[in-house]
PDB file of N, CA, C, O and CB in Angstrom:
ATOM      1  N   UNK A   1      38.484  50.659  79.838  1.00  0.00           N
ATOM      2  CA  UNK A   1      38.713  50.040  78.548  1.00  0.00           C
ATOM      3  C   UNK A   1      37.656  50.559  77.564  1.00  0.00           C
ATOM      4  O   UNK A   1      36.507  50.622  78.003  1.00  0.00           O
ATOM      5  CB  UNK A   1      38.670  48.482  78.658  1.00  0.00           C
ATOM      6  N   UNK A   2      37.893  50.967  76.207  1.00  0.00           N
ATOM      7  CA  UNK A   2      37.255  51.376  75.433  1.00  0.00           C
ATOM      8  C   UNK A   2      35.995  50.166  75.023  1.00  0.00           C
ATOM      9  O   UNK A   2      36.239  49.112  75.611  1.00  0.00           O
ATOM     10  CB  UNK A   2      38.217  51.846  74.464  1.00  0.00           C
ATOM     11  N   UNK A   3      35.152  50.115  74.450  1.00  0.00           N
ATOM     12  CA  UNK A   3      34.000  49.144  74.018  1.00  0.00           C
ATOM     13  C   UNK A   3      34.308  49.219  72.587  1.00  0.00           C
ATOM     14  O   UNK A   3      34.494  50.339  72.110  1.00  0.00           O
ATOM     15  CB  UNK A   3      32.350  49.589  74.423  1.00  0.00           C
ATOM     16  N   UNK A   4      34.401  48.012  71.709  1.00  0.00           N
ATOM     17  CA  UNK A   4      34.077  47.553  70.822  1.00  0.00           C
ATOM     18  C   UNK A   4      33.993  48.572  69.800  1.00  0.00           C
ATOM     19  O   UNK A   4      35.044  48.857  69.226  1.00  0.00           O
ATOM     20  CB  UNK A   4      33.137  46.890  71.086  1.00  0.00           C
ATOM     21  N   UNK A   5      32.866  49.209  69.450  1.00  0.00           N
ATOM     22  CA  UNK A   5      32.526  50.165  68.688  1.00  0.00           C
ATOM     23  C   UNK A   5      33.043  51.445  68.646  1.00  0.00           C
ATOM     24  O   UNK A   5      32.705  52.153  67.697  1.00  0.00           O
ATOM     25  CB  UNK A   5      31.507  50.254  68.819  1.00  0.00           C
ATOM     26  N   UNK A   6      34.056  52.039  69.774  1.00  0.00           N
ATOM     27  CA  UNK A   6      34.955  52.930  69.945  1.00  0.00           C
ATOM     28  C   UNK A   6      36.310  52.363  69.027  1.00  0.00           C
ATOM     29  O   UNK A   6      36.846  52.916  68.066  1.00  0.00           O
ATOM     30  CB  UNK A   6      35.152  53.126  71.540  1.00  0.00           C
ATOM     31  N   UNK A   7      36.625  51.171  69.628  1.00  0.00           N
ATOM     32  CA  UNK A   7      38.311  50.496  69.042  1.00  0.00           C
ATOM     33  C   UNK A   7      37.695  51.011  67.636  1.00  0.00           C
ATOM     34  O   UNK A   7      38.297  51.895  67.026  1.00  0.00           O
ATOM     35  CB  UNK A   7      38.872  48.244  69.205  1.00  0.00           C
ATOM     36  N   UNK A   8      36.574  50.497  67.151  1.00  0.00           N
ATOM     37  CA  UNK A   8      36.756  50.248  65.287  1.00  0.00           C
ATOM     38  C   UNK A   8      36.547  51.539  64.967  1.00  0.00           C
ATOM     39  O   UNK A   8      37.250  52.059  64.101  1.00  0.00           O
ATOM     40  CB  UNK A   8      35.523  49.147  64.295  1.00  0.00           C
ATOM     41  N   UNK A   9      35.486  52.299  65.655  1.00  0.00           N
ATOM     42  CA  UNK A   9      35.851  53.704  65.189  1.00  0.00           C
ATOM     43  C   UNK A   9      37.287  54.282  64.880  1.00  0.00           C
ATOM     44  O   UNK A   9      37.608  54.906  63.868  1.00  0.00           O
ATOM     45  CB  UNK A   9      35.377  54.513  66.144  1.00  0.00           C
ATOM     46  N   UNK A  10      38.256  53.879  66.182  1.00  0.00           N
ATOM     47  CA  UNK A  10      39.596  54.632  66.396  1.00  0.00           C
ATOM     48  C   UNK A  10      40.298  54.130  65.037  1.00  0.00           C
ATOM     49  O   UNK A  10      41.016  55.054  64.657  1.00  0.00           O
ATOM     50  CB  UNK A  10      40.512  54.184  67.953  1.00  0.00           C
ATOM     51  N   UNK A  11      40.388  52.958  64.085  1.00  0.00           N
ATOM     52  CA  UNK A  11      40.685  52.435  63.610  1.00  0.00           C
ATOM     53  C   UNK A  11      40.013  53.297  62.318  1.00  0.00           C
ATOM     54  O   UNK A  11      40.770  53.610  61.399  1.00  0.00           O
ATOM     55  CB  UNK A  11      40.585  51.261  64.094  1.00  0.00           C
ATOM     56  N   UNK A  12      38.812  53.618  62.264  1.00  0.00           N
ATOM     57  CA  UNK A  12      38.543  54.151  60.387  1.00  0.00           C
ATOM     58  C   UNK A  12      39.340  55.626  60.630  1.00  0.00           C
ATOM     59  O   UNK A  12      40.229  55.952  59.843  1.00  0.00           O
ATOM     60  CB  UNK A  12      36.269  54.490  59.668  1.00  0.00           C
ATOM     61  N   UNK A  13      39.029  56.356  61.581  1.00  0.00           N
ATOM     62  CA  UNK A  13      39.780  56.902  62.303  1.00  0.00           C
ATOM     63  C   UNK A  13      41.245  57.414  61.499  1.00  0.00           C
ATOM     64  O   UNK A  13      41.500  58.271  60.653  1.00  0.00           O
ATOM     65  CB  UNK A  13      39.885  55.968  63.390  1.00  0.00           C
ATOM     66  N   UNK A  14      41.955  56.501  62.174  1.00  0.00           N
ATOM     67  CA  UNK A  14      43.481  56.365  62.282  1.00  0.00           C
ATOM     68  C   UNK A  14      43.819  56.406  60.541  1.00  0.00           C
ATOM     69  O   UNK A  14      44.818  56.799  59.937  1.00  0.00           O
ATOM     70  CB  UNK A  14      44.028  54.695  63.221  1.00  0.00           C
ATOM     71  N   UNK A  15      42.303  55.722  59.973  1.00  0.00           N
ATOM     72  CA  UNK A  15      43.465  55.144  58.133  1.00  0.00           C
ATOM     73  C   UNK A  15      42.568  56.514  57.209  1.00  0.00           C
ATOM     74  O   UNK A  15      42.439  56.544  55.985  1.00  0.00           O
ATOM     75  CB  UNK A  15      42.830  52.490  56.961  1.00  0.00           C
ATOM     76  N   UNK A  16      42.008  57.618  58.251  1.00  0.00           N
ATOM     77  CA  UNK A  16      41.353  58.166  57.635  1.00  0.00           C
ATOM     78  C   UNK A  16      39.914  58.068  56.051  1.00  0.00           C
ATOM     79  O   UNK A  16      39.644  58.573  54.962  1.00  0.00           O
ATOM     80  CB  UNK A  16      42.300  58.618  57.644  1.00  0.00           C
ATOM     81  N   UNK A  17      39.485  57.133  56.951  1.00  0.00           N
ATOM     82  CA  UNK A  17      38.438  56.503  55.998  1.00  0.00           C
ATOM     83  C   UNK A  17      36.962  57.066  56.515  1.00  0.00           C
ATOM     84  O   UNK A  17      36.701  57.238  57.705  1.00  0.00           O
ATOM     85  CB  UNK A  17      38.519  54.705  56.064  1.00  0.00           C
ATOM     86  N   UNK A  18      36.086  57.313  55.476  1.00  0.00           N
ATOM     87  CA  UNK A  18      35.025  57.732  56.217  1.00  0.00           C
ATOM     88  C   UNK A  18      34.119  56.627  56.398  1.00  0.00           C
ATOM     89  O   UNK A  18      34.623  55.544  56.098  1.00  0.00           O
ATOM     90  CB  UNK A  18      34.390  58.846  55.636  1.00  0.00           C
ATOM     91  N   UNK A  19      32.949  56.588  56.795  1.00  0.00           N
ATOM     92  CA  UNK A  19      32.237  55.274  57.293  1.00  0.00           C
ATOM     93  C   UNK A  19      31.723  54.205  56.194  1.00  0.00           C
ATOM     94  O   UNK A  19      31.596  52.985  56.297  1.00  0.00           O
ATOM     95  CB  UNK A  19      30.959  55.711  58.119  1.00  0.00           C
ATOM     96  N   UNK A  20      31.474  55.060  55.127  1.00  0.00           N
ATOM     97  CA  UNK A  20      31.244  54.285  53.693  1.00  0.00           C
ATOM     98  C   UNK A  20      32.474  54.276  53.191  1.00  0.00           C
ATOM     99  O   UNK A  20      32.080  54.577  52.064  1.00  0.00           O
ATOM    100  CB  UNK A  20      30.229  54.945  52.593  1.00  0.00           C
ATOM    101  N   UNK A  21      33.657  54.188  53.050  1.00  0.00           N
ATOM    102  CA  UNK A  21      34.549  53.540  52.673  1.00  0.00           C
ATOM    103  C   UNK A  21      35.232  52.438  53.539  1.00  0.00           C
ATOM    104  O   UNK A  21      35.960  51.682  52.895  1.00  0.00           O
ATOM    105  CB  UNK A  21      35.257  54.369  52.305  1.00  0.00           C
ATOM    106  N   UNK A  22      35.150  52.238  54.681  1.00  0.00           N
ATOM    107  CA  UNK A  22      35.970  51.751  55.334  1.00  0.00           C
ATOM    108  C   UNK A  22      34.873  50.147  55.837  1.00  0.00           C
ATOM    109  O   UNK A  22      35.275  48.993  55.982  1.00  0.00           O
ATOM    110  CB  UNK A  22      36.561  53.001  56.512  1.00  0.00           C
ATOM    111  N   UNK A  23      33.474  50.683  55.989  1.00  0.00           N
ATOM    112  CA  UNK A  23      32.564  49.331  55.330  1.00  0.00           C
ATOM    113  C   UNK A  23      32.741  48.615  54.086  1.00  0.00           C
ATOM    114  O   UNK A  23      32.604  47.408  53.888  1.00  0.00           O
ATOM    115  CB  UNK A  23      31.246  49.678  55.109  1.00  0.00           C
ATOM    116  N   UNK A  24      33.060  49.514  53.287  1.00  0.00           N
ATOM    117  CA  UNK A  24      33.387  48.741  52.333  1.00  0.00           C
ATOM    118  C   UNK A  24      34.448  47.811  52.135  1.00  0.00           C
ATOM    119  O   UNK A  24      34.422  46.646  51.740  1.00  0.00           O
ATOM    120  CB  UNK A  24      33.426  49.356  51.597  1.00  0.00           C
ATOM    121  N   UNK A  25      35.518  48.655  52.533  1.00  0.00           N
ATOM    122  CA  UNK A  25      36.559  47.296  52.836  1.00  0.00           C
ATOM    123  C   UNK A  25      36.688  46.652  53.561  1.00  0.00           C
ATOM    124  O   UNK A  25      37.860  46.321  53.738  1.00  0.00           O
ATOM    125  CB  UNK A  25      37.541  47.290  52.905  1.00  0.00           C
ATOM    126  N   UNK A  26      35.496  45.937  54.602  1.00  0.00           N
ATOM    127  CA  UNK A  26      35.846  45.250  55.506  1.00  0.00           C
ATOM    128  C   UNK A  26      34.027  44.400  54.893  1.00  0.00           C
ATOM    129  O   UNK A  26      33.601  43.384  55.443  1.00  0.00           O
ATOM    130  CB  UNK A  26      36.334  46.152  57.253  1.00  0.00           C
ATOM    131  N   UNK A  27      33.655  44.746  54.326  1.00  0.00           N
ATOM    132  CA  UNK A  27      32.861  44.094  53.609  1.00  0.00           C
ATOM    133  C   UNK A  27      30.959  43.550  54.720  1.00  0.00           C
ATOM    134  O   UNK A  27      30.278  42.572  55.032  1.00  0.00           O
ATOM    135  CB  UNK A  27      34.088  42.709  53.072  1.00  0.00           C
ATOM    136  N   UNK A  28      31.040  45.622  54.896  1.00  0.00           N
ATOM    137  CA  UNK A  28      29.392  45.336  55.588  1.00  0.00           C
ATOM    138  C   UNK A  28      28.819  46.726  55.122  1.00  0.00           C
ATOM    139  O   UNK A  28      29.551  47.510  54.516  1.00  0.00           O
ATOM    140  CB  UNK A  28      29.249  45.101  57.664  1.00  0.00           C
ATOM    141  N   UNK A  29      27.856  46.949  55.331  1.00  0.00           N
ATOM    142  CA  UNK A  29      27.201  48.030  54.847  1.00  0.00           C
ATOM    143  C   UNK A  29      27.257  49.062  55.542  1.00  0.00           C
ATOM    144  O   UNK A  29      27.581  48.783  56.696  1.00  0.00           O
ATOM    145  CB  UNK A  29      26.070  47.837  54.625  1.00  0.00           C
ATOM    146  N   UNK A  30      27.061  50.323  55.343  1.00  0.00           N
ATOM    147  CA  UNK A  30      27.521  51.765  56.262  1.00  0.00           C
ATOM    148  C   UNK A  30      26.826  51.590  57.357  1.00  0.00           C
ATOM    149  O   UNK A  30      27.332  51.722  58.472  1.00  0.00           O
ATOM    150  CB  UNK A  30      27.144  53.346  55.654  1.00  0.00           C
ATOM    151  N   UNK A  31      25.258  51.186  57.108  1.00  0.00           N
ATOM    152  CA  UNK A  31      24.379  51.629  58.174  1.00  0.00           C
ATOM    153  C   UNK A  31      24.959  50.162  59.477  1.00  0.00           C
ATOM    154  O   UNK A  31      24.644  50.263  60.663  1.00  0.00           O
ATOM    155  CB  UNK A  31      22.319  51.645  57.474  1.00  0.00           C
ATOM    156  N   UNK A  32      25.627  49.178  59.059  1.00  0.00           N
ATOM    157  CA  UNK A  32      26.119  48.351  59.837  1.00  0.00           C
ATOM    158  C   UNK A  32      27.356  48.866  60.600  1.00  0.00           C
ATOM    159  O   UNK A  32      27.602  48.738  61.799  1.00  0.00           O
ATOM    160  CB  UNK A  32      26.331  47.260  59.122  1.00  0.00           C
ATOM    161  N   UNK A  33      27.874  49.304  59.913  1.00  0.00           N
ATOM    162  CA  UNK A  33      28.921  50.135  60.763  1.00  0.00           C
ATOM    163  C   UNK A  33      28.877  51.339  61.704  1.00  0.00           C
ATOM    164  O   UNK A  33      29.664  51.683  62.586  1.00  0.00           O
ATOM    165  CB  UNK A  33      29.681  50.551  59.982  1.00  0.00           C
ATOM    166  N   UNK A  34      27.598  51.947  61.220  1.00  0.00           N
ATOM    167  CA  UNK A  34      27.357  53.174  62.481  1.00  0.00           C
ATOM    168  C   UNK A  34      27.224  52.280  63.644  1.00  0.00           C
ATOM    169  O   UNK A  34      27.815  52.559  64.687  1.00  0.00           O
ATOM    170  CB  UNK A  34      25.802  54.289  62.348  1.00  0.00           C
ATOM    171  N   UNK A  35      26.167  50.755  63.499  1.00  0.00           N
ATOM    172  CA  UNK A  35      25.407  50.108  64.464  1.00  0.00           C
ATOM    173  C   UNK A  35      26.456  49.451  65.366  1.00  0.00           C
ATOM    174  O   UNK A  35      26.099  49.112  66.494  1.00  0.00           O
ATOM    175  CB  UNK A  35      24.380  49.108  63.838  1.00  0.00           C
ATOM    176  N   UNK A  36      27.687  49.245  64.980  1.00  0.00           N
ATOM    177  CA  UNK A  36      28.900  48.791  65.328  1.00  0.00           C
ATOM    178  C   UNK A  36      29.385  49.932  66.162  1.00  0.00           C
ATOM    179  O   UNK A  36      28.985  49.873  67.324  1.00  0.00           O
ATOM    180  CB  UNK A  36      29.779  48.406  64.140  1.00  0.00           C
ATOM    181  N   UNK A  37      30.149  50.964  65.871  1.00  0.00           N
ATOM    182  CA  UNK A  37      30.300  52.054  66.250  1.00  0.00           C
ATOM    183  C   UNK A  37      29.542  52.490  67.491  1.00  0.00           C
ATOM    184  O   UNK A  37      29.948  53.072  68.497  1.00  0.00           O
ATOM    185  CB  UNK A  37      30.104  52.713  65.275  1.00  0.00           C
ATOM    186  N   UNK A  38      28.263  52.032  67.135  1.00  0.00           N
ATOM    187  CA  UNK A  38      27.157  53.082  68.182  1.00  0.00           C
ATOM    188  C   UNK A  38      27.195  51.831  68.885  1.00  0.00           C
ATOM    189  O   UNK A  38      26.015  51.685  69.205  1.00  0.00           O
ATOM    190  CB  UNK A  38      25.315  53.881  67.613  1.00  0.00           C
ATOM    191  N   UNK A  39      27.884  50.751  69.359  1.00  0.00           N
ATOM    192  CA  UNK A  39      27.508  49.615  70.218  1.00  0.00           C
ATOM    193  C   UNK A  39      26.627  48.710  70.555  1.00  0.00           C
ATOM    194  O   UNK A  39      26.670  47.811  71.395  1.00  0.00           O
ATOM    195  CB  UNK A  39      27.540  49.825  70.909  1.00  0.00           C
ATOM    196  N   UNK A  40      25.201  49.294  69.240  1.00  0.00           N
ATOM    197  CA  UNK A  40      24.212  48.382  69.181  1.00  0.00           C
ATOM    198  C   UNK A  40      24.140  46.620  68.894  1.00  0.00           C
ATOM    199  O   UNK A  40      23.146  45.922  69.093  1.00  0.00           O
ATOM    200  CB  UNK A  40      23.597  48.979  68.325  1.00  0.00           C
ATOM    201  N   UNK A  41      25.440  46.164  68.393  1.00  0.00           N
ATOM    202  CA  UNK A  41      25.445  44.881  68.577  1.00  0.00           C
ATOM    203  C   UNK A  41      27.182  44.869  68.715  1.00  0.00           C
ATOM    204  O   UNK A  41      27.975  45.770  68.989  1.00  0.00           O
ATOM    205  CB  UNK A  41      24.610  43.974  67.308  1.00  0.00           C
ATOM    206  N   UNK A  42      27.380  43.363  68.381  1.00  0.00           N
ATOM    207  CA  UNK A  42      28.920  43.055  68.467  1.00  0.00           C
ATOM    208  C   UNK A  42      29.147  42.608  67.023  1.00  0.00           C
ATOM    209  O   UNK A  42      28.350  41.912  66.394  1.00  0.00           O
ATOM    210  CB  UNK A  42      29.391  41.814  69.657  1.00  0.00           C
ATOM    211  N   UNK A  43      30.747  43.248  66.384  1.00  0.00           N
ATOM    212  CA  UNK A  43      30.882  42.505  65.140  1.00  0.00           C
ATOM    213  C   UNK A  43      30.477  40.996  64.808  1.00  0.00           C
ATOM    214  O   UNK A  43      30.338  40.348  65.846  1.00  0.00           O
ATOM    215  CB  UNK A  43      32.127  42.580  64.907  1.00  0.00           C
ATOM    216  N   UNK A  44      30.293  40.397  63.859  1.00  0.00           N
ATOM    217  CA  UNK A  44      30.366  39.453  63.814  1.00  0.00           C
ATOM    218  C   UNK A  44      31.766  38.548  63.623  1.00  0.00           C
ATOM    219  O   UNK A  44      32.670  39.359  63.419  1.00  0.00           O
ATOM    220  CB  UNK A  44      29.568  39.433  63.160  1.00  0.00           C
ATOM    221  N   UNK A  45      32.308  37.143  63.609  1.00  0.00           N
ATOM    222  CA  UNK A  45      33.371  36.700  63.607  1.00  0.00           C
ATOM    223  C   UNK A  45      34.064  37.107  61.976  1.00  0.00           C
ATOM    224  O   UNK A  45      35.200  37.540  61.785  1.00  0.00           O
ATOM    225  CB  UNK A  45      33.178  35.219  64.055  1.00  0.00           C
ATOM    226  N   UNK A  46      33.101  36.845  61.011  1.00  0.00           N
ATOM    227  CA  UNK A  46      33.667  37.262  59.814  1.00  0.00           C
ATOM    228  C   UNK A  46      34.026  38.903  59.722  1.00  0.00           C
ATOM    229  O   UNK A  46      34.925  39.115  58.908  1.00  0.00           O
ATOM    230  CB  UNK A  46      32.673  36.831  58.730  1.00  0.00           C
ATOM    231  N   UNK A  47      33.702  39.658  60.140  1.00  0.00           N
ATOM    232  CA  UNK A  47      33.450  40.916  60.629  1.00  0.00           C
ATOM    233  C   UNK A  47      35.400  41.522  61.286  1.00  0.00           C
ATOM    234  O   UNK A  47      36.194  42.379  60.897  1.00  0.00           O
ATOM    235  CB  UNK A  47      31.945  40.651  62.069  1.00  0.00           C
ATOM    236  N   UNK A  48      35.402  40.710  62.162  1.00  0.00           N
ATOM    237  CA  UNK A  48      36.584  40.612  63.007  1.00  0.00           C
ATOM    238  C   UNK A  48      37.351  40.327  61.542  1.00  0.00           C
ATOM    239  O   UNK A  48      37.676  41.264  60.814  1.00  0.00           O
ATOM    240  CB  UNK A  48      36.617  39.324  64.432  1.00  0.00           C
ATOM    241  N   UNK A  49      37.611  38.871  61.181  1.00  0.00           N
ATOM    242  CA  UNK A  49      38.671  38.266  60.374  1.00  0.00           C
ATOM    243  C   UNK A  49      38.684  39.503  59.692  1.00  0.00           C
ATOM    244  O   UNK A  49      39.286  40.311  60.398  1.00  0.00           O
ATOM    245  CB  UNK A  49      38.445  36.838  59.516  1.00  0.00           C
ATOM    246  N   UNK A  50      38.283  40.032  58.613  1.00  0.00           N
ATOM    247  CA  UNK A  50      38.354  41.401  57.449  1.00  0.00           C
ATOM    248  C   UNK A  50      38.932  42.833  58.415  1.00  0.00           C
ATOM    249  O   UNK A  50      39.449  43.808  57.869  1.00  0.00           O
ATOM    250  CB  UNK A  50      36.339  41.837  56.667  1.00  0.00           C
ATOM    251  N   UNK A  51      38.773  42.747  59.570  1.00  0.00           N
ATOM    252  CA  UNK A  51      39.208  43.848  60.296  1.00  0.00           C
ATOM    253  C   UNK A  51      40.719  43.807  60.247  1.00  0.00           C
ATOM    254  O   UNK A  51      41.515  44.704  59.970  1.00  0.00           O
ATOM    255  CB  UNK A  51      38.652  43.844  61.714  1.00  0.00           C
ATOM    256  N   UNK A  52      40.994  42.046  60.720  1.00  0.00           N
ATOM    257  CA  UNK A  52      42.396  42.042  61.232  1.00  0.00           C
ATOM    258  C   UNK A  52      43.138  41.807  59.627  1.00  0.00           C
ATOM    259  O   UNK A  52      44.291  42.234  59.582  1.00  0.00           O
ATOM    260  CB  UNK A  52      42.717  40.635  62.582  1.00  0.00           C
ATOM    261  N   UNK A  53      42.708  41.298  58.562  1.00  0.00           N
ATOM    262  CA  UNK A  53      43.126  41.019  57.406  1.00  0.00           C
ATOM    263  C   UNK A  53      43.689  42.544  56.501  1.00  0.00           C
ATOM    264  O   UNK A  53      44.782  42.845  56.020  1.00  0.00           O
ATOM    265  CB  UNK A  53      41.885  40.196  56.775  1.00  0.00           C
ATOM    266  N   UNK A  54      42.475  43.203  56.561  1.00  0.00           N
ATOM    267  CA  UNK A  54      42.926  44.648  56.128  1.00  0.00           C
ATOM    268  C   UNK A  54      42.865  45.832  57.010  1.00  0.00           C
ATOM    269  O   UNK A  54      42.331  46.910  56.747  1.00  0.00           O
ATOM    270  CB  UNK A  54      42.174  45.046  55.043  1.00  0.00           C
ATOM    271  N   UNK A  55      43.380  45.545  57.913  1.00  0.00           N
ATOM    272  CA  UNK A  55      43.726  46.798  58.747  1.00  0.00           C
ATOM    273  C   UNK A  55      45.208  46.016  59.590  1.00  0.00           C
ATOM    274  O   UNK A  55      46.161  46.793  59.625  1.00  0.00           O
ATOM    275  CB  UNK A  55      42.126  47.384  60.004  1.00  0.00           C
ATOM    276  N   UNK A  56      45.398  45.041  60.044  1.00  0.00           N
ATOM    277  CA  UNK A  56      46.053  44.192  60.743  1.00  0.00           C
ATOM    278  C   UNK A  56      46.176  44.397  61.856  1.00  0.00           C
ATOM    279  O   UNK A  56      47.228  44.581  62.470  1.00  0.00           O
ATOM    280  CB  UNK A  56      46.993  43.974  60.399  1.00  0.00           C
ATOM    281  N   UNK A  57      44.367  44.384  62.520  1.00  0.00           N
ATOM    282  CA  UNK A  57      44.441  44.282  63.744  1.00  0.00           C
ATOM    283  C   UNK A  57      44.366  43.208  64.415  1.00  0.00           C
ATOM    284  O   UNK A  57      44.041  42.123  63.932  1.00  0.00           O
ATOM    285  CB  UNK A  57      43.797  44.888  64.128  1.00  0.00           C
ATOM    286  N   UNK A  58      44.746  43.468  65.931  1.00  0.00           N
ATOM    287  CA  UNK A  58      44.690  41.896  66.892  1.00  0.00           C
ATOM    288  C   UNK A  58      43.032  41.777  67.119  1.00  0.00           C
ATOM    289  O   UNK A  58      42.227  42.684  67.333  1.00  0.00           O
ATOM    290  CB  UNK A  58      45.698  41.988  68.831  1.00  0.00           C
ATOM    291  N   UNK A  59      42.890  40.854  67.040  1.00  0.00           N
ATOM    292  CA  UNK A  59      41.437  40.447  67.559  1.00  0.00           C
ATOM    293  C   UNK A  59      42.110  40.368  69.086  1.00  0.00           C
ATOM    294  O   UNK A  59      41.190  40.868  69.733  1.00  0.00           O
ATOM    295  CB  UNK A  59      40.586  38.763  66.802  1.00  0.00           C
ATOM    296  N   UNK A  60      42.859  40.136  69.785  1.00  0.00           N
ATOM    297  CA  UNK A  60      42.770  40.161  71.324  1.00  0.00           C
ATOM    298  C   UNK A  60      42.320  41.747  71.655  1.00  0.00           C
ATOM    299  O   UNK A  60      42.064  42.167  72.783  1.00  0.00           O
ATOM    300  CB  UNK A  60      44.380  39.705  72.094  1.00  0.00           C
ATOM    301  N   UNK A  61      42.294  42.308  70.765  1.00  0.00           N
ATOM    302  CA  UNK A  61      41.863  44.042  71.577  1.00  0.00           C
ATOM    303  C   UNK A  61      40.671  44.509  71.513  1.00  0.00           C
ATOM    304  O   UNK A  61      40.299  45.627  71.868  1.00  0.00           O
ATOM    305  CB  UNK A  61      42.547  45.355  70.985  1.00  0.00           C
ATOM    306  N   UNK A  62      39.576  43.014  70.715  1.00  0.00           N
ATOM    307  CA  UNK A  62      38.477  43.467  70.642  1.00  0.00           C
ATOM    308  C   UNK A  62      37.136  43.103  71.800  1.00  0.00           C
ATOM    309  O   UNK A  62      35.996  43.483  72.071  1.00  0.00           O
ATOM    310  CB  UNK A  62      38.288  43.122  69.388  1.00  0.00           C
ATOM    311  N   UNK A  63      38.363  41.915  72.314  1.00  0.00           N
ATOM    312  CA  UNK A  63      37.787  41.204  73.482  1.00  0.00           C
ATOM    313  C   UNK A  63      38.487  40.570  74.965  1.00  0.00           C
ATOM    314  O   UNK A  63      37.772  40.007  75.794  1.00  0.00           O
ATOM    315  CB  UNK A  63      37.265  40.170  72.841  1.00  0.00           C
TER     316      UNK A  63
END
């Protein structure tokens, strides 16, 4: 199973967004999103909601 920070990668990914745009619309800062990406922590819950809101992903695939 992929980890966390792979799925959201696959996801800026997929809508072709680069890392400062795609923080932006999910409403965290770039250097938070590498840290995401690189698996150094776990999104946060608000983090998740903006994922699944503008991208329309399942939160069951993040956990």
């Amino acid at each position: 199973m992929d980890s966390i920070g792979a799925r959201i990668k696959y996801i800026r990914k997929l809508h072709e967004l680069n890392q400062v745009s795609f923080a932006q619309a999910i409403g965290i800062s770039q250097g938070t999103l590498s840290e995401l990406e690189s698996n150094k922590f776990s999104p946060s819950v608000e983090t998740l909601i903006q994922l699944h809101q503008k991208f329309e992903v399942d939160y069951i695939g993040f956990y």
